[in-house]
TORLUM-834301 format. One line per field, with one value per residue: residue number from 1; residue in three letters; chain; y, x, z of N, C-alpha, C in turn. Coordinates in Angstrom, 3 decimals. Atoms other than C-alpha are relative to their C-alpha. Layout:
REM TORLUM-834301
pos <- c(NUM:...)
code <- c(ala:...)
unit <- c(A:...)
n.v <- c(Y:...)
n.u <- c(X:...)
n.w <- c(Z:...)
ca.v <- c(Y:...)
ca.u <- c(X:...)
ca.w <- c(Z:...)
c.v <- c(Y:...)
c.u <- c(X:...)
c.w <- c(Z:...)
***
This chain:
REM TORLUM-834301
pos <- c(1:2:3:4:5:6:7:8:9:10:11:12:13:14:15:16:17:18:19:20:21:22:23:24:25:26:27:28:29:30:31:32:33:34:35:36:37:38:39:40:41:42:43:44:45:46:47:48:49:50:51:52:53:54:55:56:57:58:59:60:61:62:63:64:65:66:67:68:69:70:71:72:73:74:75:76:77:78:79:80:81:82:83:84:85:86:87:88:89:90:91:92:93:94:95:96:97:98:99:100:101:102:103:104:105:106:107:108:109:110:111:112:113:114:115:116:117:118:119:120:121:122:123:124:125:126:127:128:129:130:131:132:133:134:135:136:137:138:139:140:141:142:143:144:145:146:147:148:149:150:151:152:153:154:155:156:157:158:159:160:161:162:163:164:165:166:167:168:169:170:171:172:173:174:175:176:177:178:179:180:181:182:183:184:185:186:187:188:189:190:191:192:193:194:195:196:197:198:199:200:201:202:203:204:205:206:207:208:209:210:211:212:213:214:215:216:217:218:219:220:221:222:223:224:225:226:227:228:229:230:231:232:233:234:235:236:237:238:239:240:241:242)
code <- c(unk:unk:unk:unk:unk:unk:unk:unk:unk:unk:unk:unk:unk:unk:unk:unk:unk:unk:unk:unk:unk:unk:unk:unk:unk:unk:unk:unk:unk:unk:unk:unk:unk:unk:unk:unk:unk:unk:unk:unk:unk:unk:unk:unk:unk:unk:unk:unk:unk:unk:unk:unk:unk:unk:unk:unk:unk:unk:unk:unk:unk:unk:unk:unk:unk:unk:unk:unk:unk:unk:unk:unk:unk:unk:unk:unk:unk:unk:unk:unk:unk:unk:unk:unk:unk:unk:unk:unk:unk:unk:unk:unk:unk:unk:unk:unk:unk:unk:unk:unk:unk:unk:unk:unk:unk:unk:unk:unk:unk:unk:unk:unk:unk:unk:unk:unk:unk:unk:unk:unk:unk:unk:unk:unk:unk:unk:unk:unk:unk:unk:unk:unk:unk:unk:unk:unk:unk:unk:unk:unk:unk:unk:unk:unk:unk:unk:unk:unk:unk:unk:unk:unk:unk:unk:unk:unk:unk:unk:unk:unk:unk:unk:unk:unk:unk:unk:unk:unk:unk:unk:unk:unk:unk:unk:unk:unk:unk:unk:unk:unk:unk:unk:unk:unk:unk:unk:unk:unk:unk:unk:unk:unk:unk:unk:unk:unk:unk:unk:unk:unk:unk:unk:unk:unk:unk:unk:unk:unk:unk:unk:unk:unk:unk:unk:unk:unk:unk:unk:unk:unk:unk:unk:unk:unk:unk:unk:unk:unk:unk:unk:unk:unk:unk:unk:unk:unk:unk:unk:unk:unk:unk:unk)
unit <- c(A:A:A:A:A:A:A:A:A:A:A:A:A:A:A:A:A:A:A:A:A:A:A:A:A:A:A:A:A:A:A:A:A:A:A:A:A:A:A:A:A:A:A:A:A:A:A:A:A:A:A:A:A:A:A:A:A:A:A:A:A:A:A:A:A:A:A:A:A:A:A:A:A:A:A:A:A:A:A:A:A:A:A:A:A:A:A:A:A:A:A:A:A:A:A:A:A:A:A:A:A:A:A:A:A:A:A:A:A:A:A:A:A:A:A:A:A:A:A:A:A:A:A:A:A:A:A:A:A:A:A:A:A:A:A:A:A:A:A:A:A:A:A:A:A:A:A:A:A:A:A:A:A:A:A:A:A:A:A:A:A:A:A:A:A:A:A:A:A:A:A:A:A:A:A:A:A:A:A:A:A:A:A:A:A:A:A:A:A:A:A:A:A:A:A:A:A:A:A:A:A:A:A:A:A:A:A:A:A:A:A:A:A:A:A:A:A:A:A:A:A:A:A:A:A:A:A:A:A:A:A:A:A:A:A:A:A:A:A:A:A:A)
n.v <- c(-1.208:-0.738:-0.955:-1.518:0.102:-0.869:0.436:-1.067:0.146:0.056:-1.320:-0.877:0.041:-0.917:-0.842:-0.684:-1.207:0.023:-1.383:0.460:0.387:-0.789:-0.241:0.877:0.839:0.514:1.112:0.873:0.053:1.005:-0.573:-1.554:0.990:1.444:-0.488:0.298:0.861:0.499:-1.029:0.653:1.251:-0.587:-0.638:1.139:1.165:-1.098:-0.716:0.759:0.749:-0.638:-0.144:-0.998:-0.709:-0.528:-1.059:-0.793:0.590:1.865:0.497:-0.770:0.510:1.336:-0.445:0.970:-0.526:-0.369:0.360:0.122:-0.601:-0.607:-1.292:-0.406:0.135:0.620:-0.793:-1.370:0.240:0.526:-2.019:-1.343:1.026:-0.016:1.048:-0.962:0.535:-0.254:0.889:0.285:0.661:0.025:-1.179:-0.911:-0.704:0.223:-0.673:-1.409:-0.466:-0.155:-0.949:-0.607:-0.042:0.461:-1.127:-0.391:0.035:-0.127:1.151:0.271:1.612:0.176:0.604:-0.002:0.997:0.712:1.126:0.049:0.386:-0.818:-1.547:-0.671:-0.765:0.735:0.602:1.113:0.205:0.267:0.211:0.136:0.438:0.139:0.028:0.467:0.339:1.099:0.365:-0.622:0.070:1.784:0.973:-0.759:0.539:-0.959:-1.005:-0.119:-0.076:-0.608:-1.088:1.041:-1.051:-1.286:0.187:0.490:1.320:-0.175:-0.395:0.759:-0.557:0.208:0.237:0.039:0.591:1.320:1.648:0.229:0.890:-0.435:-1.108:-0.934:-0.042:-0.730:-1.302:-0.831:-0.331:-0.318:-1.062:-0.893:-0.653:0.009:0.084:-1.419:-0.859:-0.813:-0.227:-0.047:1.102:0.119:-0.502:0.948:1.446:1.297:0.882:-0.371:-0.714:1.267:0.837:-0.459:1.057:-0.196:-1.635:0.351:0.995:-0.589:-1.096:0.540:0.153:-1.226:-0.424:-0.714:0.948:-0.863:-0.166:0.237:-0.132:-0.497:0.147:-1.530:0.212:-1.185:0.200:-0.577:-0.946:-1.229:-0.396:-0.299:1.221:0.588:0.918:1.570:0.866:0.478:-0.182:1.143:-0.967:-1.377:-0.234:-0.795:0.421:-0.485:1.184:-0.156:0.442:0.964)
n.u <- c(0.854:-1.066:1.116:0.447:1.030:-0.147:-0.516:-0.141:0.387:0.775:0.595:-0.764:0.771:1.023:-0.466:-0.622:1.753:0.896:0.619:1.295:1.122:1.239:0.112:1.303:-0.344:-1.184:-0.701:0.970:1.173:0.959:-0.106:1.235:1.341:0.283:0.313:1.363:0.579:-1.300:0.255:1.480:0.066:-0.175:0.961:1.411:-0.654:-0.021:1.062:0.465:-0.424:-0.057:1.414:-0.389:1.057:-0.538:0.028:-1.113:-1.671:0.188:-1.716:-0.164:-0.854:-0.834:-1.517:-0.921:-1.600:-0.170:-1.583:0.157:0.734:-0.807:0.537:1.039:1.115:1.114:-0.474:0.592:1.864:-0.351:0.119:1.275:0.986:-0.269:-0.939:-1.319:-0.831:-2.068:-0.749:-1.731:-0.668:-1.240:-0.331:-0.139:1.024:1.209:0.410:-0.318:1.506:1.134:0.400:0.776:1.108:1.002:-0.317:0.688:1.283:0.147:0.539:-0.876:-0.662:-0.652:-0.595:-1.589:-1.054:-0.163:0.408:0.353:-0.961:-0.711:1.038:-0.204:1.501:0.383:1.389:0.809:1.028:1.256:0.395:-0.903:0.142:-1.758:0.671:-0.898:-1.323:-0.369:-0.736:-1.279:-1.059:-0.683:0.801:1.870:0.412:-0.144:0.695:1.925:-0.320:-0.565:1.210:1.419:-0.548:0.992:1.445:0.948:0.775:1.394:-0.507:-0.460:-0.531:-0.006:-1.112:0.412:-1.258:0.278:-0.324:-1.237:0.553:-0.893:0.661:-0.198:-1.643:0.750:1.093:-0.753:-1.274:-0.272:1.080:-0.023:-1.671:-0.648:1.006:0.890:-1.055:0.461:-0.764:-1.212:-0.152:-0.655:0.604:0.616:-0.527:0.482:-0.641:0.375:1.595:0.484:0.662:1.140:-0.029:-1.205:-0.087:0.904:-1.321:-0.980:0.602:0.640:-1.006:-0.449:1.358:0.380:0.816:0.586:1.059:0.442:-1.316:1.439:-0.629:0.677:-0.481:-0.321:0.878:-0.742:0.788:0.777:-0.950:0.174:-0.324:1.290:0.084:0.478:-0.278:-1.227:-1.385:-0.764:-1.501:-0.240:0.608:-0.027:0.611:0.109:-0.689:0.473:-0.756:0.403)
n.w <- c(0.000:0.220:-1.187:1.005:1.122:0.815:1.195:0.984:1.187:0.112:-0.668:0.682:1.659:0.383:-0.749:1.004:0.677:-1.241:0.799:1.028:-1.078:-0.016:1.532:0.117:1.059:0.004:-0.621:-0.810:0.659:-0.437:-1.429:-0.568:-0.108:-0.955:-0.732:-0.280:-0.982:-1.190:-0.574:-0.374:-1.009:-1.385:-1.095:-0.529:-1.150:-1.375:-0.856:-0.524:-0.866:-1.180:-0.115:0.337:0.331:1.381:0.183:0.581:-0.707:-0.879:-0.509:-0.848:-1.438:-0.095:-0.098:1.354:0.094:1.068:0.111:1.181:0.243:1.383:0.013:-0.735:0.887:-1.082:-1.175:-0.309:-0.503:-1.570:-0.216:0.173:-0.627:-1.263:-0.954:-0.346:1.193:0.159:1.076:0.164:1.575:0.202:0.617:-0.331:0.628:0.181:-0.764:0.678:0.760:-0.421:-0.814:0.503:0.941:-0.889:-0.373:0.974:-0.465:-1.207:-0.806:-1.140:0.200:-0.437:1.046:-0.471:0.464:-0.985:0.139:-1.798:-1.056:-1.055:0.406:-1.745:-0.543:-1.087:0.044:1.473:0.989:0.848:1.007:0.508:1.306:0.542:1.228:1.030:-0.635:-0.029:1.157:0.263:-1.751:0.275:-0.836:0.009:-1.284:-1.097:0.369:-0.709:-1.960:-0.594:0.244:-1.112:-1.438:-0.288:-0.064:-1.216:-0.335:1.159:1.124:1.238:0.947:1.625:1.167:1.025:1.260:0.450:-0.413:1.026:1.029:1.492:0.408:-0.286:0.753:1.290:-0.323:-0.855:0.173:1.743:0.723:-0.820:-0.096:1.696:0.806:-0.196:-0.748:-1.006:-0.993:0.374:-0.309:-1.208:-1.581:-0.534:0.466:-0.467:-1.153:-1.227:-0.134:-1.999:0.003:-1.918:-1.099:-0.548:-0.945:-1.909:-0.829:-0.387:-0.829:-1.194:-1.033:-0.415:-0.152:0.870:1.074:1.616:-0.180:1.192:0.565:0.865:1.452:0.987:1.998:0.574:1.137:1.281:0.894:-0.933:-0.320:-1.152:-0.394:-1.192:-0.932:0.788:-0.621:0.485:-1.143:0.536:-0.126:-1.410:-1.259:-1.260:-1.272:-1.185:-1.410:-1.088:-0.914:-0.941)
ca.v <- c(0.000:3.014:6.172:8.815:8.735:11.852:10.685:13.179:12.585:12.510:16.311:17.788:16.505:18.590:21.125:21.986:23.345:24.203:27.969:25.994:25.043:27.762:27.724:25.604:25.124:24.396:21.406:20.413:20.979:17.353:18.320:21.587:18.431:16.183:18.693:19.413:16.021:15.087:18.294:17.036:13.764:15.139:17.295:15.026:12.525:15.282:16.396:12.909:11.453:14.016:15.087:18.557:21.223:21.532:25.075:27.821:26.811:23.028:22.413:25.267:24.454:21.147:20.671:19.249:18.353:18.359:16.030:16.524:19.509:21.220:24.560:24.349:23.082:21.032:23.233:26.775:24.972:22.921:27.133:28.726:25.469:26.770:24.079:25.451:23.986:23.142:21.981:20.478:19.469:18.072:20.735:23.706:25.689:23.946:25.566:28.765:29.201:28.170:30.297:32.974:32.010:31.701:35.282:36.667:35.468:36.378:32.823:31.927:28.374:27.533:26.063:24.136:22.338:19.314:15.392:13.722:11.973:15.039:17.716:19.016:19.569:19.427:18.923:15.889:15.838:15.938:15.012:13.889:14.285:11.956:12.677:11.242:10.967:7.832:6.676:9.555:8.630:6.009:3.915:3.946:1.625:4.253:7.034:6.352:5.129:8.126:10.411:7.626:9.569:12.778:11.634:11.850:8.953:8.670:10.838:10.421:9.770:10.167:8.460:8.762:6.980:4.582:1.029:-1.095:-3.179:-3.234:-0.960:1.547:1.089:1.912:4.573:6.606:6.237:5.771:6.985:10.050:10.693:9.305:9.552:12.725:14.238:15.433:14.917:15.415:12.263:10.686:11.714:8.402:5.072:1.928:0.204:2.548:2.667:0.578:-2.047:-1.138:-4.506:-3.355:0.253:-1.208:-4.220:-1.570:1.119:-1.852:-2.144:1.514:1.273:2.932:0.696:1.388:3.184:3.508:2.918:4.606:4.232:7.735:7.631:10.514:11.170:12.092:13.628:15.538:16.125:15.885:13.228:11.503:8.961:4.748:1.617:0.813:0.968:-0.706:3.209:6.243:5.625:7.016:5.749:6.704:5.289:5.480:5.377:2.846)
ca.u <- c(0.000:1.409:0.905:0.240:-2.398:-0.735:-0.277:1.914:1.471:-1.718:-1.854:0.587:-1.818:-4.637:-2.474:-1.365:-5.119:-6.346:-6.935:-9.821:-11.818:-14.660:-14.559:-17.864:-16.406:-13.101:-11.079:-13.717:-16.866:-17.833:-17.439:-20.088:-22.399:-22.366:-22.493:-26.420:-26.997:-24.158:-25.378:-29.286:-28.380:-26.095:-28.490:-31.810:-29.740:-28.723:-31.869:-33.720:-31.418:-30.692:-34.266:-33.587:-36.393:-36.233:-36.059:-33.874:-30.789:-31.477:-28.252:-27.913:-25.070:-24.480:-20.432:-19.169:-15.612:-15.124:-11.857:-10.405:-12.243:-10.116:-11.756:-14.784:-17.141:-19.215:-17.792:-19.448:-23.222:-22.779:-22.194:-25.366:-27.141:-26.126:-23.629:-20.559:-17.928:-13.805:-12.644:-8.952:-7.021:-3.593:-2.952:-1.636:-2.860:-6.370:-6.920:-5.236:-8.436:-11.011:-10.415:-10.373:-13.318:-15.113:-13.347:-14.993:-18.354:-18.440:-18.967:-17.155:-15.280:-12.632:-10.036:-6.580:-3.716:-3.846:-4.735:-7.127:-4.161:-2.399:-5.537:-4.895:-8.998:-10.039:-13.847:-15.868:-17.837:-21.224:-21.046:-18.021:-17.611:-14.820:-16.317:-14.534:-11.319:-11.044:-9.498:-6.662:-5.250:-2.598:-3.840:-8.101:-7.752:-5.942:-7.312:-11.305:-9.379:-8.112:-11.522:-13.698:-11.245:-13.164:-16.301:-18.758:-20.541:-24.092:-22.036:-22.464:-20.364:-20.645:-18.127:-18.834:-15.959:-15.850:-16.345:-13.738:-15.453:-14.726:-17.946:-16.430:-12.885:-14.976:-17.225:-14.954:-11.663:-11.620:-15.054:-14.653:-10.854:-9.938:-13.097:-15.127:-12.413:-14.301:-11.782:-7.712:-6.271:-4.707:-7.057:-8.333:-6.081:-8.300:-6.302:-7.551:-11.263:-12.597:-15.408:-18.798:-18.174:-14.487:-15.217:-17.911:-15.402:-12.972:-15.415:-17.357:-13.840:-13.529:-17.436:-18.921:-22.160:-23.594:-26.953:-27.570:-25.533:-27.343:-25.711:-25.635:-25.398:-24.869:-27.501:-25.901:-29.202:-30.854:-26.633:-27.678:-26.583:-29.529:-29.763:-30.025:-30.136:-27.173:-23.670:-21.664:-19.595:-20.314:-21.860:-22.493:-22.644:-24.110:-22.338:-23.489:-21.048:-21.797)
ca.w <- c(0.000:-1.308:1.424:-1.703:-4.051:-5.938:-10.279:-11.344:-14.955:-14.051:-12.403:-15.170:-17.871:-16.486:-14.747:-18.441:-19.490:-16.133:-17.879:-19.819:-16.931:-17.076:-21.171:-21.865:-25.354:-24.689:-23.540:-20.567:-23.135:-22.178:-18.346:-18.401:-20.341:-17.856:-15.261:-14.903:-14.274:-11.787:-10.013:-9.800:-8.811:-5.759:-4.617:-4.743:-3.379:-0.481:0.184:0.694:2.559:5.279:4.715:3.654:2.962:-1.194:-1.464:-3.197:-0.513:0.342:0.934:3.534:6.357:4.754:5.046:1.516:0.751:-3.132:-3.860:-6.755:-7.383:-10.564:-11.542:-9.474:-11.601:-8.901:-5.944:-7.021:-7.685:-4.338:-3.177:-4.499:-3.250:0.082:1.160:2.877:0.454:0.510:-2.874:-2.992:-6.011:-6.405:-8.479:-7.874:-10.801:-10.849:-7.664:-8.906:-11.430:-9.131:-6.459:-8.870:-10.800:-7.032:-6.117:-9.221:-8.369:-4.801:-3.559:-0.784:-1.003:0.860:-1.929:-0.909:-2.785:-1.393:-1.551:1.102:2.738:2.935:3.226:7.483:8.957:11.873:10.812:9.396:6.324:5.747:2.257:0.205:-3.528:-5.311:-8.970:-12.179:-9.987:-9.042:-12.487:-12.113:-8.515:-7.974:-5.271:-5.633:-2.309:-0.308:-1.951:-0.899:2.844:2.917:1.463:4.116:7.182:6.210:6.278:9.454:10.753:7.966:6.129:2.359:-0.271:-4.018:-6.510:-10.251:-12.919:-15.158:-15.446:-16.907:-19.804:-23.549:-24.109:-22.071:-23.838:-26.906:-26.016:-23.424:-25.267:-29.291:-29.600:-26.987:-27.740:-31.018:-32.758:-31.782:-30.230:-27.062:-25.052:-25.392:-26.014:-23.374:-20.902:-20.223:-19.390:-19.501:-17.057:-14.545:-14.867:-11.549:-11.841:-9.182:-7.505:-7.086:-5.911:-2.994:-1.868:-1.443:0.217:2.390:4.072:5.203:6.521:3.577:2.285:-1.237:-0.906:-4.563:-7.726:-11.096:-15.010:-16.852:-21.031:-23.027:-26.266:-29.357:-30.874:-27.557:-27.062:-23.318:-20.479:-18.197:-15.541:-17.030:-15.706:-18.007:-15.754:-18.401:-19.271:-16.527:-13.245:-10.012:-6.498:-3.420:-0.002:3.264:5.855:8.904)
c.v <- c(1.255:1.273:1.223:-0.082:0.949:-1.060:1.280:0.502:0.363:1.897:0.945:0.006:1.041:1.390:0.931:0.736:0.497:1.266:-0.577:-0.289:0.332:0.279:-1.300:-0.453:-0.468:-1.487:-1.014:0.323:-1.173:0.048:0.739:-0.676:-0.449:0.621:0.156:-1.140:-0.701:1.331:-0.521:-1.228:0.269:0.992:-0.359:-0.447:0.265:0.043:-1.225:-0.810:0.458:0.612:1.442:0.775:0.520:1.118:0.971:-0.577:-1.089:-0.404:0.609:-0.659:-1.606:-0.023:-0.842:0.228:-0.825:-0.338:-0.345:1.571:1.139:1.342:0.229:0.038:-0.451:1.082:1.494:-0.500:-0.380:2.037:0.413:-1.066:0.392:-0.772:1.104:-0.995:0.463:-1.073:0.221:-0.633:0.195:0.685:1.106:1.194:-0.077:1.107:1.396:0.875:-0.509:0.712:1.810:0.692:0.758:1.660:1.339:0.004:-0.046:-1.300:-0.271:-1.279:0.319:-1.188:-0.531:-1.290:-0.906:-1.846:-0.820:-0.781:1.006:1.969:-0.411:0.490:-0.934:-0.827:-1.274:0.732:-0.464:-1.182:-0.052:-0.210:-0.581:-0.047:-0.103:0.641:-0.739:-0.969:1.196:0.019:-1.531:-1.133:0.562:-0.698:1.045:1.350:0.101:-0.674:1.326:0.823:-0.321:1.153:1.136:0.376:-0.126:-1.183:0.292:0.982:-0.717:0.362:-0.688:-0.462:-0.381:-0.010:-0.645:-1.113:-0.223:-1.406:0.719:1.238:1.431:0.535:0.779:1.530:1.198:0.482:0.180:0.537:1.452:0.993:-0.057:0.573:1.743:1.123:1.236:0.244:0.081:-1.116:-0.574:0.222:-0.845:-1.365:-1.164:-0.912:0.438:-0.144:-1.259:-0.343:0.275:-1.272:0.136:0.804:-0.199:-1.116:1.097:1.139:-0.715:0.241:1.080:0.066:0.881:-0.976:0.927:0.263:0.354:0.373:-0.205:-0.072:1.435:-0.354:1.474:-0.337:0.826:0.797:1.079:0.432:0.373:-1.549:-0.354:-1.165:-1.425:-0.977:-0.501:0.531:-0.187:1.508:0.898:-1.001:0.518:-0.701:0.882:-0.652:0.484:-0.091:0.192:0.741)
c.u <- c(0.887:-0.726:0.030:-0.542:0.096:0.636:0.752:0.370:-1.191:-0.784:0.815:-0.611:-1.280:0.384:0.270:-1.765:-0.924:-0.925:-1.391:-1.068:-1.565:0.092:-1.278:0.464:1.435:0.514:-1.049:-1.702:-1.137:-0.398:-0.797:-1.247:-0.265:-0.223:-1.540:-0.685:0.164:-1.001:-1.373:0.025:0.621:-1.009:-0.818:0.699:0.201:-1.257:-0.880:0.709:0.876:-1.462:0.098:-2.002:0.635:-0.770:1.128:1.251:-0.548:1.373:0.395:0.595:0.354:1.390:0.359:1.067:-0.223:1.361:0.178:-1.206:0.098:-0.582:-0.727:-1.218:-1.773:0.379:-0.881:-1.474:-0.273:-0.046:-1.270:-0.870:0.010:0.997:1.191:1.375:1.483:-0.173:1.205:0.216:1.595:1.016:-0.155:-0.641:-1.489:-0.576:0.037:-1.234:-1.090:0.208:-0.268:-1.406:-1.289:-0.007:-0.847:-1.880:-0.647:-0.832:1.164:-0.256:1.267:0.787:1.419:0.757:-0.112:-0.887:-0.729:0.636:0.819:-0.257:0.139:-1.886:-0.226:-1.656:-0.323:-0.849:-1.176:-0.057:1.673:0.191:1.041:-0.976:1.227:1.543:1.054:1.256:0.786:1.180:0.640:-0.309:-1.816:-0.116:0.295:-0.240:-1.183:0.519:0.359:-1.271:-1.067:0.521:-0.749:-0.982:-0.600:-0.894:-1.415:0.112:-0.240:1.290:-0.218:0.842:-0.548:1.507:-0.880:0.321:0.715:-0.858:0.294:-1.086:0.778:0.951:-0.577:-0.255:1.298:1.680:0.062:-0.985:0.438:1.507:0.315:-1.013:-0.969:0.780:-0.565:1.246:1.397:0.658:0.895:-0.550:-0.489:0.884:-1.169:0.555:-0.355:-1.293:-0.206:-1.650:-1.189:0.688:1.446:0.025:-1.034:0.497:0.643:-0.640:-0.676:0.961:0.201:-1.748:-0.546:-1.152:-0.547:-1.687:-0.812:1.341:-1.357:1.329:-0.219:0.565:-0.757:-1.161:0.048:-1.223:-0.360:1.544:-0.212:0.180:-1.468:0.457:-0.096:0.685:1.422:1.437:1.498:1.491:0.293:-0.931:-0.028:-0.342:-0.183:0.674:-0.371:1.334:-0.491:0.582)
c.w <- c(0.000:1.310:-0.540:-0.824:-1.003:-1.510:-0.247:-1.285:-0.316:0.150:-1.259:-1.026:0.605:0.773:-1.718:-0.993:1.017:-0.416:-0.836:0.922:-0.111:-1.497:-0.179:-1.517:-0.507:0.306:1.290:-0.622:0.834:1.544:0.182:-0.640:0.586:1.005:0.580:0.566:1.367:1.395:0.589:0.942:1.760:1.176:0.120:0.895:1.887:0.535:0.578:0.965:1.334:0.402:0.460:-0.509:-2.025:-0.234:-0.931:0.252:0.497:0.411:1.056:1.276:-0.018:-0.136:-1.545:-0.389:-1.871:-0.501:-1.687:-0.956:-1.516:-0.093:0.941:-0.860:0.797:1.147:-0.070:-0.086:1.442:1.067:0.228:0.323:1.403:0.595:0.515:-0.484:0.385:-1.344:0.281:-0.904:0.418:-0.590:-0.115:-0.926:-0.054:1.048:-0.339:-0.749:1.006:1.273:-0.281:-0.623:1.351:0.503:-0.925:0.064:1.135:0.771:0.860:0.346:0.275:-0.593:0.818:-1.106:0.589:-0.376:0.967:0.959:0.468:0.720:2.299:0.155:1.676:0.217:-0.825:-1.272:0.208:-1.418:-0.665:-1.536:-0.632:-1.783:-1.026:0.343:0.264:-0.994:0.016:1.155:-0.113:0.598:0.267:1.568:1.360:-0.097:0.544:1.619:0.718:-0.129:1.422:1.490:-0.058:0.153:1.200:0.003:-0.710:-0.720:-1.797:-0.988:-1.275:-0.480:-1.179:-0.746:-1.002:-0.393:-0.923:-0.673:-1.691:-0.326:0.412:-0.631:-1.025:-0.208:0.262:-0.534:-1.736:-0.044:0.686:-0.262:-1.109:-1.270:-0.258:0.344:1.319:1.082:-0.284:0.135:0.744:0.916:0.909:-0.020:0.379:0.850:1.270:0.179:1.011:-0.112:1.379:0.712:0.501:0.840:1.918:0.184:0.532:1.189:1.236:1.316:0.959:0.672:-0.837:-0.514:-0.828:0.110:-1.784:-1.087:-1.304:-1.550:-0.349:-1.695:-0.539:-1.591:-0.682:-0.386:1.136:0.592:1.822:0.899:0.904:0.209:-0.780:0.617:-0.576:0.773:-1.081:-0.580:1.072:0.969:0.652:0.987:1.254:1.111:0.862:1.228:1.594:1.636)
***
C-alpha cells in the first residue's frame, strides 16, 4: 500500500489546461455536459437522505468536501445550493483558477492544494464528492481510505468513474478521444477505470455501504446526459457510511 495517491502525470496533464476550466467550449466541453446532471443527482440525493427542505438553498449548512475539485465546476453549484464547500485538487494551478473564478463570483469556497491523505482539517464531512477521480489517482484503495477519514458517521459519499469493460474502452476512449475528439487524447487510461463490484469491496472495508448505484449515457441527438439503468460506461454511487 502506497501512502500517496498523488499521479503526477496525471496532475501535469490537467495542470497543463487548467486555464480551460470555465470555457464551456473548450477542452472540458464534455465536463459543463455532464455537469447538470451530476449536479441534480447530488443534490436530490442530499436532500432525501438528510431530509432537507427543497427550497432555493437546500443544501444550507451542509459541510461538503469536493476532492479533486479542478476549476470548481461542482464546488461553485454545491455554493449557491447553500452548502458550505472546501474543494482540494492536487494541483496547484487547478486551484489557482477556481479560487479565482469563485473570487470573481463572490462565492465563498474555501479552496486548498492538497490530496485527502495530505488535506490538514479538523472537521468531518457531511457530504463527500470523489467525482470522475477515481481513475486519475494512484492507489483507488488508499485514496477512498483516505476520502472515508473525512467523512462523518451517515455521512455520504458520491463516486462517479468509469467502469472497466470493452464498451467503455470503446465509447470513453476511441469513440470520446480518437473519434469525436471530445476529449484530449490521453485523458483516459483503460487500465484505470474501476469495476462497481471493485469500488464497494474496497469502500465496504472503510465502513462505507452502497446506498444507490445509477448508469448515466450521453444522447448524441438531444446532445444531453440523463440517468439509465445501463452501468456498463459512466456511473455514479451513493455510499453510506456505517
Amino acid at each position: 500500500m502506497k501512502n500517496n495517491t498523488i499521479n503526477k502525470e496525471e496532475i501535469d496533464k490537467f495542470s497543463k489546461i487548467a486555464e480551460e476550466w470555465w470555457n464551456p467550449t473548450g477542452k472540458f466541453k464534455p465536463l459543463h455536459k455532464f455537469n447538470p446532471i451530476r449536479i441534480s443527482y447530488i443534490k436530490n440525493n442530499i436532500i432525501s437522505t438528510l431530509k432537507l427542505k427543497d427550497n432555493n438553498k437546500p443544501l444550507n449548512k451542509v459541510k461538503i468536501l469536493d476532492i479533486g475539485c479542478g476549476g470548481g465546476l461542482l464546488s461553485e453549484p454545491m455554493c449557491r445550493l447553500g452548502a458550505s464547500v472546501v474543494g482540494i485538487d492536487a494541483s496547484d494551478k487547478n486551484i489557482k483558477v477556481a479560487k479565482l473564478h469563485a473570487k470573481k463570483n463572490n462565492l465563498n469556497i474555501d479552496y486548498y492544494c492538497a490530496s485527502p491523505e495530505t488535506f490538514e482539517t479538523k472537521i468531518k464531512f457531511d457530504v463527500i464528492l470523489n467525482m470522475e477521480i477515481v481513475e486519475h489517482v494512484e492507489d483507488v484503495d488508499f485514496f477512498l481510505k483516505s476520502s472515508s477519514n473525512l467523512l462523518k458517521k451517515n455521512g455520504i459519499m458520491f463516486v462517479a468513474t468509469l467502469n472497466k469493460t470493452l464498451k467503455s474502452y470503446l465509447f470513453a476512449i476511441i469513440g470520446a478521444e480518437y473519434i469525436l475528439k471530445w476529449l484530449p487524447i490521453g485523458t483516459h487510461e483503460w487500465e484505470k477505470f474501476v469495476k462497481p463490484d471493485n469500488l464497494i469491496n474496497i469502500l465496504k472495508k472503510y465502513n462505507l455501504s452502497l446506498d444507490a448505484l445509477d448508469g448515466m449515457k450521453f444522447n448524441l441527438i438531444t446532445d444531453r446526459w440523463s440517468l439509465s439503468s445501463d452501468k456498463s460506461i459512466n456511473y455514479i454511487g451513493k455510499f453510506i457510511k456505517n
